[in-house]
PALOMAR-408730 format. One record per residue (C-alpha): residue in one letter; x, y, z. Coordinates in steps of 0.1 Angstrom, whole numbers, always signed. Layout:
ZAZA   res       x       y       z
ZAZA     A       X       Y       Z
...
END
This chain:
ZAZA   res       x       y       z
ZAZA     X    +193    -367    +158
ZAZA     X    +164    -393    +163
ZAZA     X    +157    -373    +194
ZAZA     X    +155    -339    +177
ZAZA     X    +136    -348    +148
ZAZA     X    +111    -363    +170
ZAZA     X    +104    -333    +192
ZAZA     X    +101    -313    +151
ZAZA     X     +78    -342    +138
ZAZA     X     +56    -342    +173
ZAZA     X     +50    -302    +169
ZAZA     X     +36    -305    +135
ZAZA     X     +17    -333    +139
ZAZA     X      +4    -319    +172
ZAZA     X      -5    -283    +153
ZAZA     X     -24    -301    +121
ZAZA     X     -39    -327    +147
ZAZA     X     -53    -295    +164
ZAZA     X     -63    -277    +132
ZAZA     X     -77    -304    +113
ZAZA     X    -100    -320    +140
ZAZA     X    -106    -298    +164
ZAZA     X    -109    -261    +140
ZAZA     X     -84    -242    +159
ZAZA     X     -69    -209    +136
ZAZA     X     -44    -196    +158
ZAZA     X     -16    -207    +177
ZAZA     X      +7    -188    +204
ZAZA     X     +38    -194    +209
ZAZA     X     +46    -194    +243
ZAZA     X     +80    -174    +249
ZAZA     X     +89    -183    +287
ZAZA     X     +67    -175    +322
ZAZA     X     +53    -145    +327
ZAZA     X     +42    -142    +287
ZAZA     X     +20    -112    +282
ZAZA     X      -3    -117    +252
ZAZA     X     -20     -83    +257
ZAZA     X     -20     -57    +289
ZAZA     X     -45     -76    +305
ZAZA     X     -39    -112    +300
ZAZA     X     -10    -130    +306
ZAZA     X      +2    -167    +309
ZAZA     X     +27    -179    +337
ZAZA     X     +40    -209    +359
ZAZA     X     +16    -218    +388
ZAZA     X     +38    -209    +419
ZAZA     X     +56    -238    +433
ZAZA     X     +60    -257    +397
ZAZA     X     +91    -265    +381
ZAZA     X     +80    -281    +345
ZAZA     X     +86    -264    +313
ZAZA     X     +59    -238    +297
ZAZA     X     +36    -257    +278
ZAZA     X     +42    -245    +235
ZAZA     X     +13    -231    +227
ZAZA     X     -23    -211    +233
ZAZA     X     -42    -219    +207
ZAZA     X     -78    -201    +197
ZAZA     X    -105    -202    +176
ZAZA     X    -139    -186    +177
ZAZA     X    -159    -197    +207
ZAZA     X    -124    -217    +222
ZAZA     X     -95    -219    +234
ZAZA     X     -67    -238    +249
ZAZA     X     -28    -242    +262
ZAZA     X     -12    -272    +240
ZAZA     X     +17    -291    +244
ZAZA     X     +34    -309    +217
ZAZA     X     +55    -346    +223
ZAZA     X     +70    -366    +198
ZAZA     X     +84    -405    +205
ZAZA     X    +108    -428    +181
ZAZA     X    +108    -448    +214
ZAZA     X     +83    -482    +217
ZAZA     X     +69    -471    +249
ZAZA     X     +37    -482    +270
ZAZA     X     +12    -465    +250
ZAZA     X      -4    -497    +229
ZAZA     X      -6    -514    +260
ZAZA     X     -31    -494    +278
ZAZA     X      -7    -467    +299
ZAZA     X      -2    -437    +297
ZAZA     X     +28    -428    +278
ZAZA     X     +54    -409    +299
ZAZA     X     +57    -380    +271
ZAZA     X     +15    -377    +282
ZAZA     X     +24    -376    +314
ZAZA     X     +51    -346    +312
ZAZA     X     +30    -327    +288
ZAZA     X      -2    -330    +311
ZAZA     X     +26    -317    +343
ZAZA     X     +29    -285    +322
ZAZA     X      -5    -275    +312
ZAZA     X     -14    -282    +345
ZAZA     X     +15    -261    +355
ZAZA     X      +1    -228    +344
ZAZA     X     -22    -204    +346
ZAZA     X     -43    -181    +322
ZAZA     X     -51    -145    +342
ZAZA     X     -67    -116    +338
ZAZA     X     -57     -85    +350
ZAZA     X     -89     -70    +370
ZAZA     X    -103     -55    +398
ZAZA     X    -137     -52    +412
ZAZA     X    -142     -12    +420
ZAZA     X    -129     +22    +413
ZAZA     X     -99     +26    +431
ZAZA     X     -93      -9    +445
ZAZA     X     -60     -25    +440
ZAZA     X     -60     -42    +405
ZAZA     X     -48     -84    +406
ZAZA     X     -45    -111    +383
ZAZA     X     -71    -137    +384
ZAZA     X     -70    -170    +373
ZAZA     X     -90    -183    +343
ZAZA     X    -101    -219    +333
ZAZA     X     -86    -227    +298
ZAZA     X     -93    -259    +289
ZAZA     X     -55    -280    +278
ZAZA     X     -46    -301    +249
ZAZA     X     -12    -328    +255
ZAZA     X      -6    -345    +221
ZAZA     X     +18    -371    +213
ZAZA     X     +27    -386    +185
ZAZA     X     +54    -419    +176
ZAZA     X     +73    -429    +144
ZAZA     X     +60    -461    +122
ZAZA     X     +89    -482    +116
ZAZA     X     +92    -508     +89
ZAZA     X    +120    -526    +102
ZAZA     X    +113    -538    +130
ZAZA     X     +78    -534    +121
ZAZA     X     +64    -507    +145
ZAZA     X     +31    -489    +140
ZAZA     X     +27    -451    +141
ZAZA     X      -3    -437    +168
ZAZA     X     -10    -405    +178
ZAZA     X     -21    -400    +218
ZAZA     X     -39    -370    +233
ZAZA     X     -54    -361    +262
ZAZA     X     -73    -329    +277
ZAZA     X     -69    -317    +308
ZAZA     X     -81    -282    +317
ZAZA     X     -63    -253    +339
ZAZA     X     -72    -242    +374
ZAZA     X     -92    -213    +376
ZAZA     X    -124    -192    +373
ZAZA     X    -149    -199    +348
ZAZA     X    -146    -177    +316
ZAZA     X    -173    -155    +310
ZAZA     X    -187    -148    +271
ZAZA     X    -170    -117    +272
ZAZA     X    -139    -127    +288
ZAZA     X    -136    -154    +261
ZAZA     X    -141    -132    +233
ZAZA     X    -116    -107    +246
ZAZA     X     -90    -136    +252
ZAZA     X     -95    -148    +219
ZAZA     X     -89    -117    +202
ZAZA     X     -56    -109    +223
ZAZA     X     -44    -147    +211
ZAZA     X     -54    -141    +175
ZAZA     X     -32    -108    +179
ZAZA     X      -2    -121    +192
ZAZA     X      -4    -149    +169
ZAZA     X      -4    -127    +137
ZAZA     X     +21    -106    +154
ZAZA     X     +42    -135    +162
ZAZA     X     +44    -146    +123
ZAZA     X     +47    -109    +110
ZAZA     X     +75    -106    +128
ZAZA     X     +93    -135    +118
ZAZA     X     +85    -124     +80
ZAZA     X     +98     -91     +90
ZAZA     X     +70     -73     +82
ZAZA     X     +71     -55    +118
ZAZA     X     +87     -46    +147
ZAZA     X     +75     -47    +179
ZAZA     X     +76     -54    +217
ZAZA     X     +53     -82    +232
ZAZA     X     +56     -68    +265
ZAZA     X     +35     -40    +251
ZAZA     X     +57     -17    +262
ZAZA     X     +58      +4    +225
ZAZA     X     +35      -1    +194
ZAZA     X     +36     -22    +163
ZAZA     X     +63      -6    +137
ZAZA     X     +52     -18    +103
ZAZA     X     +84     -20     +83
ZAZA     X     +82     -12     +43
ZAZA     X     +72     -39     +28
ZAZA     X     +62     -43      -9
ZAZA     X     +27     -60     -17
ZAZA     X     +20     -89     -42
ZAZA     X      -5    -113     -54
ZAZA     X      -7    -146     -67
ZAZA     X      -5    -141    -104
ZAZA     X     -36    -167    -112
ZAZA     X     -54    -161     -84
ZAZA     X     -93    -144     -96
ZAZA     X     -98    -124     -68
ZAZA     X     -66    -103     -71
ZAZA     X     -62    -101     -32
ZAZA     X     -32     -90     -18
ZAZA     X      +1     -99      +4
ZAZA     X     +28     -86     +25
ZAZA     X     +58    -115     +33
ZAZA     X     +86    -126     +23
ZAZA     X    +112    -156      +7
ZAZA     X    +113    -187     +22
ZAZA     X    +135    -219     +15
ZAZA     X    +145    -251     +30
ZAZA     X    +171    -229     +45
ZAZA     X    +148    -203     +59
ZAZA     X    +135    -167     +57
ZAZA     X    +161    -152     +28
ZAZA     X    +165    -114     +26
ZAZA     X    +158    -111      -9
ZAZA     X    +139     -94     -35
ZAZA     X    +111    -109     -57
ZAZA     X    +136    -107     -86
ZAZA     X    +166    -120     -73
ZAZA     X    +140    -149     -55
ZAZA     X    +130    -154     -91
ZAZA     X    +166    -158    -105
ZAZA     X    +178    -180     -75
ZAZA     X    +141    -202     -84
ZAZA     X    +156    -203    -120
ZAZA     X    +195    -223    -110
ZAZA     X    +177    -249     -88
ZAZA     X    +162    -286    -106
ZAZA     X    +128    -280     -86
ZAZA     X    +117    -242     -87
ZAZA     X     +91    -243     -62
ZAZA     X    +118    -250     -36
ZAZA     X    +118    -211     -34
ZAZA     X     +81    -198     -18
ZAZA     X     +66    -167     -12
ZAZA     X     +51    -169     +25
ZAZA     X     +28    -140     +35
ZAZA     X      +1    -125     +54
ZAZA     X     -32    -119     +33
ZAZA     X     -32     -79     +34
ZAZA     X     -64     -75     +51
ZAZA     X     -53     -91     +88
ZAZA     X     -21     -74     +83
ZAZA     X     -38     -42     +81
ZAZA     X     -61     -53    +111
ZAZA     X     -32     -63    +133
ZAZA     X     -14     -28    +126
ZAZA     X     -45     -10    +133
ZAZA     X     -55     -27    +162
ZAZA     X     -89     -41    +144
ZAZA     X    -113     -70    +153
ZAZA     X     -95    -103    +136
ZAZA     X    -115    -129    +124
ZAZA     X    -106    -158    +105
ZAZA     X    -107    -160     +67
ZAZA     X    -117    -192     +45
ZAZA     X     -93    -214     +45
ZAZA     X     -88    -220      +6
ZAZA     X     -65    -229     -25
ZAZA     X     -55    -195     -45
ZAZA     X     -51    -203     -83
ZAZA     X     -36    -238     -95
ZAZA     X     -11    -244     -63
ZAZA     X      -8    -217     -39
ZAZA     X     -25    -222      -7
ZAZA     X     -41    -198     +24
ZAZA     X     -49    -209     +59
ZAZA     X     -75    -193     +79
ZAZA     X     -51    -175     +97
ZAZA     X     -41    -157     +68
ZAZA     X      -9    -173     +55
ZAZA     X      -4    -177     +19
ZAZA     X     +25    -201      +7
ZAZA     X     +31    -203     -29
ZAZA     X     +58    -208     -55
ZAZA     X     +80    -180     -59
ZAZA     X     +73    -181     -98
ZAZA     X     +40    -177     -92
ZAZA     X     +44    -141     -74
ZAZA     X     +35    -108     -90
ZAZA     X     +48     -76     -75
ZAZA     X     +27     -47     -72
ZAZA     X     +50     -24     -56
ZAZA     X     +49      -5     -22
ZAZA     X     +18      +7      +1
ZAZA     X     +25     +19     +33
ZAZA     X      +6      -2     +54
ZAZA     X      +6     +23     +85
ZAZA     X     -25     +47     +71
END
Protein backbone atom coordinates (compact mmCIF):
# COMPACT_ATOMS: atom_id res chain seq x y z
CA UNK A 1 0.00 0.00 0.00
CA UNK A 2 3.00 2.24 1.25
CA UNK A 3 4.61 1.29 -2.02
CA UNK A 4 1.72 2.30 -4.32
CA UNK A 5 0.80 5.39 -2.73
CA UNK A 6 4.28 6.45 -3.00
CA UNK A 7 4.72 5.91 -6.75
CA UNK A 8 0.74 8.23 -6.75
CA UNK A 9 2.25 10.86 -4.38
CA UNK A 10 5.80 11.03 -6.45
CA UNK A 11 3.73 11.68 -9.81
CA UNK A 12 1.98 14.68 -8.51
CA UNK A 13 4.48 16.11 -6.81
CA UNK A 14 6.80 15.59 -9.77
CA UNK A 15 3.99 17.20 -12.32
CA UNK A 16 3.36 20.46 -9.81
CA UNK A 17 7.26 20.53 -9.15
CA UNK A 18 7.51 20.79 -13.02
CA UNK A 19 4.64 23.30 -13.47
CA UNK A 20 5.22 25.48 -10.63
CA UNK A 21 8.98 26.13 -11.03
CA UNK A 22 9.96 25.35 -14.12
CA UNK A 23 6.38 26.81 -16.41
CA UNK A 24 5.75 23.70 -18.17
CA UNK A 25 1.71 23.51 -19.56
CA UNK A 26 1.66 20.26 -21.03
CA UNK A 27 2.38 16.83 -20.18
CA UNK A 28 2.42 13.50 -22.29
CA UNK A 29 1.78 10.56 -21.19
CA UNK A 30 4.04 8.19 -22.49
CA UNK A 31 1.90 4.89 -23.59
CA UNK A 32 4.83 2.23 -24.21
CA UNK A 33 8.00 2.30 -26.97
CA UNK A 34 7.46 3.28 -30.20
CA UNK A 35 4.80 6.30 -28.97
CA UNK A 36 3.86 8.37 -31.89
CA UNK A 37 2.88 11.81 -30.82
CA UNK A 38 2.31 13.07 -34.41
CA UNK A 39 3.35 11.44 -38.01
CA UNK A 40 6.54 12.75 -37.79
CA UNK A 41 7.72 12.51 -34.29
CA UNK A 42 7.87 9.73 -32.26
CA UNK A 43 9.45 8.60 -28.87
CA UNK A 44 11.02 5.04 -28.35
CA UNK A 45 13.67 2.79 -26.38
CA UNK A 46 17.32 3.41 -27.44
CA UNK A 47 18.22 -0.07 -29.00
CA UNK A 48 19.94 -2.30 -26.59
CA UNK A 49 18.10 -0.73 -23.32
CA UNK A 50 15.91 -2.64 -21.14
CA UNK A 51 14.53 0.18 -18.55
CA UNK A 52 10.97 1.28 -18.43
CA UNK A 53 9.69 4.35 -20.71
CA UNK A 54 10.19 7.33 -18.85
CA UNK A 55 6.15 8.94 -17.85
CA UNK A 56 6.13 11.87 -19.47
CA UNK A 57 7.08 14.63 -22.45
CA UNK A 58 6.37 17.66 -21.15
CA UNK A 59 6.30 21.23 -23.19
CA UNK A 60 5.91 24.61 -22.91
CA UNK A 61 6.65 27.52 -25.18
CA UNK A 62 10.29 27.68 -26.06
CA UNK A 63 10.89 23.92 -24.13
CA UNK A 64 10.62 20.82 -23.66
CA UNK A 65 11.51 17.72 -21.98
CA UNK A 66 11.02 13.71 -21.12
CA UNK A 67 10.24 13.38 -17.18
CA UNK A 68 10.21 10.71 -14.97
CA UNK A 69 8.37 10.65 -11.76
CA UNK A 70 9.82 8.61 -8.25
CA UNK A 71 8.30 8.64 -5.05
CA UNK A 72 10.23 7.07 -1.70
CA UNK A 73 8.56 6.28 2.02
CA UNK A 74 12.01 4.58 2.30
CA UNK A 75 15.01 6.66 4.47
CA UNK A 76 17.47 6.17 1.76
CA UNK A 77 20.95 7.89 0.99
CA UNK A 78 19.73 11.04 -0.30
CA UNK A 79 20.45 13.54 2.88
CA UNK A 80 23.74 12.13 2.97
CA UNK A 81 25.15 13.30 -0.17
CA UNK A 82 24.32 10.24 -2.76
CA UNK A 83 22.41 9.82 -5.21
CA UNK A 84 19.25 8.15 -4.29
CA UNK A 85 18.74 4.87 -6.19
CA UNK A 86 15.02 6.04 -7.36
CA UNK A 87 17.45 9.06 -9.22
CA UNK A 88 19.44 6.65 -10.47
CA UNK A 89 16.62 4.37 -12.25
CA UNK A 90 14.78 7.41 -13.44
CA UNK A 91 18.05 9.00 -15.01
CA UNK A 92 18.57 4.96 -16.78
CA UNK A 93 15.22 5.71 -18.54
CA UNK A 94 15.45 9.13 -19.86
CA UNK A 95 18.63 8.28 -20.96
CA UNK A 96 17.07 5.26 -22.34
CA UNK A 97 15.19 6.99 -25.13
CA UNK A 98 15.13 8.79 -27.87
CA UNK A 99 13.03 11.84 -29.34
CA UNK A 100 13.08 11.42 -33.56
CA UNK A 101 11.96 13.02 -36.29
CA UNK A 102 10.90 11.47 -39.26
CA UNK A 103 13.02 13.30 -42.25
CA UNK A 104 14.89 13.03 -45.15
CA UNK A 105 17.32 15.20 -46.90
CA UNK A 106 16.11 15.24 -50.82
CA UNK A 107 13.28 14.37 -53.05
CA UNK A 108 13.11 10.94 -53.46
CA UNK A 109 15.64 9.78 -50.87
CA UNK A 110 14.73 7.18 -48.41
CA UNK A 111 12.97 8.91 -45.38
CA UNK A 112 14.67 7.91 -41.53
CA UNK A 113 14.21 8.85 -38.10
CA UNK A 114 16.67 11.02 -36.57
CA UNK A 115 17.48 11.61 -33.27
CA UNK A 116 16.74 14.81 -31.38
CA UNK A 117 18.32 16.34 -28.12
CA UNK A 118 15.44 16.82 -25.48
CA UNK A 119 16.65 17.91 -22.57
CA UNK A 120 15.29 15.21 -19.21
CA UNK A 121 13.80 15.95 -16.00
CA UNK A 122 14.14 12.74 -13.01
CA UNK A 123 12.26 13.94 -9.86
CA UNK A 124 11.94 12.27 -6.67
CA UNK A 125 10.17 12.99 -3.97
CA UNK A 126 10.07 11.15 -0.02
CA UNK A 127 7.34 11.16 2.74
CA UNK A 128 7.89 13.40 6.11
CA UNK A 129 7.24 11.27 8.95
CA UNK A 130 6.40 12.42 12.45
CA UNK A 131 7.09 9.34 14.15
CA UNK A 132 10.07 8.49 13.81
CA UNK A 133 10.69 12.00 12.90
CA UNK A 134 11.78 11.90 9.23
CA UNK A 135 11.84 15.04 6.97
CA UNK A 136 10.20 15.23 3.55
CA UNK A 137 12.79 16.44 0.38
CA UNK A 138 12.26 16.51 -2.99
CA UNK A 139 15.42 15.47 -5.45
CA UNK A 140 15.82 16.19 -9.14
CA UNK A 141 18.17 16.01 -11.61
CA UNK A 142 18.54 16.83 -15.45
CA UNK A 143 20.05 14.87 -17.74
CA UNK A 144 19.45 15.49 -21.47
CA UNK A 145 18.81 12.77 -24.38
CA UNK A 146 21.30 11.71 -27.14
CA UNK A 147 20.80 13.33 -30.29
CA UNK A 148 20.90 16.25 -32.73
CA UNK A 149 20.48 19.69 -31.77
CA UNK A 150 16.92 21.01 -32.18
CA UNK A 151 16.45 23.61 -34.50
CA UNK A 152 13.78 26.77 -33.84
CA UNK A 153 11.60 25.29 -36.10
CA UNK A 154 11.95 21.80 -35.15
CA UNK A 155 11.13 22.95 -31.55
CA UNK A 156 8.15 24.69 -32.38
CA UNK A 157 6.80 21.94 -34.42
CA UNK A 158 7.57 19.38 -31.50
CA UNK A 159 5.92 21.56 -29.17
CA UNK A 160 2.84 21.79 -30.97
CA UNK A 161 2.62 17.93 -31.66
CA UNK A 162 3.11 17.46 -27.55
CA UNK A 163 0.56 20.23 -26.74
CA UNK A 164 -1.81 18.07 -29.20
CA UNK A 165 -1.40 14.82 -27.83
CA UNK A 166 -1.68 16.21 -24.47
CA UNK A 167 -5.20 17.80 -25.02
CA UNK A 168 -6.03 14.71 -26.93
CA UNK A 169 -4.90 12.55 -24.20
CA UNK A 170 -7.28 14.40 -21.53
CA UNK A 171 -10.29 14.78 -24.03
CA UNK A 172 -10.31 11.39 -24.39
CA UNK A 173 -10.35 10.45 -20.93
CA UNK A 174 -13.42 12.98 -20.41
CA UNK A 175 -14.91 11.38 -23.35
CA UNK A 176 -15.23 14.12 -25.28
CA UNK A 177 -13.51 12.24 -28.41
CA UNK A 178 -12.46 9.32 -30.04
CA UNK A 179 -9.48 8.78 -31.69
CA UNK A 180 -6.36 6.71 -32.69
CA UNK A 181 -2.84 7.97 -31.50
CA UNK A 182 -1.22 6.06 -34.07
CA UNK A 183 -2.74 8.54 -36.45
CA UNK A 184 -4.11 6.07 -38.29
CA UNK A 185 -7.92 7.90 -38.43
CA UNK A 186 -8.95 11.42 -37.31
CA UNK A 187 -10.27 12.89 -34.13
CA UNK A 188 -14.21 11.87 -33.62
CA UNK A 189 -15.63 14.63 -31.41
CA UNK A 190 -18.44 12.83 -29.52
CA UNK A 191 -21.71 15.06 -28.60
CA UNK A 192 -20.99 16.68 -25.87
CA UNK A 193 -23.13 19.36 -24.19
CA UNK A 194 -21.40 22.86 -23.33
CA UNK A 195 -21.50 24.79 -19.89
CA UNK A 196 -20.13 27.54 -17.99
CA UNK A 197 -19.30 28.46 -14.61
CA UNK A 198 -22.38 30.08 -13.39
CA UNK A 199 -20.37 33.25 -11.67
CA UNK A 200 -17.74 33.34 -13.92
CA UNK A 201 -17.86 37.27 -15.87
CA UNK A 202 -16.55 36.25 -18.94
CA UNK A 203 -19.17 33.65 -19.72
CA UNK A 204 -16.55 31.37 -21.50
CA UNK A 205 -17.40 28.03 -22.27
CA UNK A 206 -16.73 24.10 -21.50
CA UNK A 207 -16.99 20.72 -22.83
CA UNK A 208 -16.22 17.72 -19.94
CA UNK A 209 -17.63 15.81 -17.77
CA UNK A 210 -18.42 14.49 -13.82
CA UNK A 211 -15.72 13.58 -11.77
CA UNK A 212 -15.66 12.11 -8.14
CA UNK A 213 -13.32 10.47 -5.76
CA UNK A 214 -14.39 7.46 -7.58
CA UNK A 215 -13.67 8.72 -11.04
CA UNK A 216 -15.12 9.94 -14.44
CA UNK A 217 -19.16 9.17 -13.81
CA UNK A 218 -21.44 8.86 -16.90
CA UNK A 219 -23.91 11.24 -15.80
CA UNK A 220 -25.79 14.18 -16.63
CA UNK A 221 -25.53 17.69 -15.12
CA UNK A 222 -28.85 16.99 -13.41
CA UNK A 223 -28.50 13.82 -12.01
CA UNK A 224 -24.53 15.14 -11.01
CA UNK A 225 -26.63 17.87 -9.29
CA UNK A 226 -28.96 15.39 -7.35
CA UNK A 227 -26.15 12.91 -6.43
CA UNK A 228 -24.10 16.55 -5.19
CA UNK A 229 -27.43 17.10 -3.08
CA UNK A 230 -27.33 13.29 -0.76
CA UNK A 231 -23.57 13.73 0.01
CA UNK A 232 -22.34 15.97 3.60
CA UNK A 233 -19.78 17.88 1.29
CA UNK A 234 -21.26 18.89 -2.17
CA UNK A 235 -18.17 19.83 -3.90
CA UNK A 236 -17.06 16.20 -3.71
CA UNK A 237 -18.93 16.05 -7.20
CA UNK A 238 -16.85 18.40 -9.94
CA UNK A 239 -17.27 19.31 -13.25
CA UNK A 240 -13.77 18.82 -15.13
CA UNK A 241 -13.48 20.16 -18.63
CA UNK A 242 -11.65 21.61 -21.45
CA UNK A 243 -12.14 25.42 -21.96
CA UNK A 244 -14.06 25.35 -25.41
CA UNK A 245 -11.59 27.29 -27.40
CA UNK A 246 -8.54 24.45 -27.28
CA UNK A 247 -11.13 21.94 -27.72
CA UNK A 248 -12.17 23.43 -30.86
CA UNK A 249 -8.41 23.95 -31.81
CA UNK A 250 -7.48 20.33 -31.10
CA UNK A 251 -10.55 19.11 -33.30
CA UNK A 252 -9.60 21.40 -35.99
CA UNK A 253 -6.18 20.82 -36.07
CA UNK A 254 -5.32 24.64 -34.96
CA UNK A 255 -2.16 26.30 -33.49
CA UNK A 256 -2.52 25.63 -29.46
CA UNK A 257 -1.27 28.02 -27.19
CA UNK A 258 -1.54 28.24 -23.64
CA UNK A 259 -4.27 30.20 -21.90
CA UNK A 260 -3.80 32.26 -18.41
CA UNK A 261 -3.78 30.20 -15.92
CA UNK A 262 -6.58 31.74 -13.54
CA UNK A 263 -9.47 31.36 -10.86
CA UNK A 264 -13.10 31.47 -12.59
CA UNK A 265 -15.68 33.11 -10.20
CA UNK A 266 -15.45 32.42 -6.31
CA UNK A 267 -13.81 28.68 -6.47
CA UNK A 268 -13.50 27.16 -9.75
CA UNK A 269 -10.21 27.05 -11.17
CA UNK A 270 -8.42 26.80 -14.97
CA UNK A 271 -4.84 25.73 -15.79
CA UNK A 272 -3.06 26.98 -18.68
CA UNK A 273 -3.68 23.95 -20.43
CA UNK A 274 -7.15 24.53 -20.39
CA UNK A 275 -8.74 22.41 -17.60
CA UNK A 276 -11.41 23.84 -15.61
CA UNK A 277 -12.38 21.93 -12.27
CA UNK A 278 -15.22 23.26 -10.34
CA UNK A 279 -18.07 22.22 -8.10
CA UNK A 280 -20.74 20.54 -9.75
CA UNK A 281 -23.26 23.07 -8.15
CA UNK A 282 -21.56 25.68 -9.68
CA UNK A 283 -22.25 24.34 -13.42
CA UNK A 284 -24.73 25.92 -15.86
CA UNK A 285 -25.80 24.07 -18.82
CA UNK A 286 -26.14 25.67 -22.04
CA UNK A 287 -27.12 22.76 -24.12
CA UNK A 288 -25.47 21.18 -27.21
CA UNK A 289 -23.07 22.66 -30.11
CA UNK A 290 -21.61 20.41 -32.36
CA UNK A 291 -18.08 21.03 -31.98
CA UNK A 292 -17.07 19.40 -35.44
CA UNK A 293 -17.97 22.79 -37.74
Amino acid sequence: MRRAFSGLFGRFFARAYLQEHHGFVWFTAIDGDNFMLSPRWRIRRKRGATTEMPDWICARPGELAIAEAKGSHQKGNATRGGVPGPIKTALGQITGVRVEKLTHHRAGSRRRWISKSVKGWAVMSRWGLATPFRAPFLYALDPETEGEVLSDGEKDHLIQAVARTHLAQTAEGLGLIKTDLNYESEIVAAPRRRVRVGDDPSGRHFLGGVVTPFGLLDLDLDQAKALAGHLPDPRLVQFVGLEESLFRALIQSERIDPLQATQIGQAARLGADGLAVAAVTDIVDEGYKDMSV
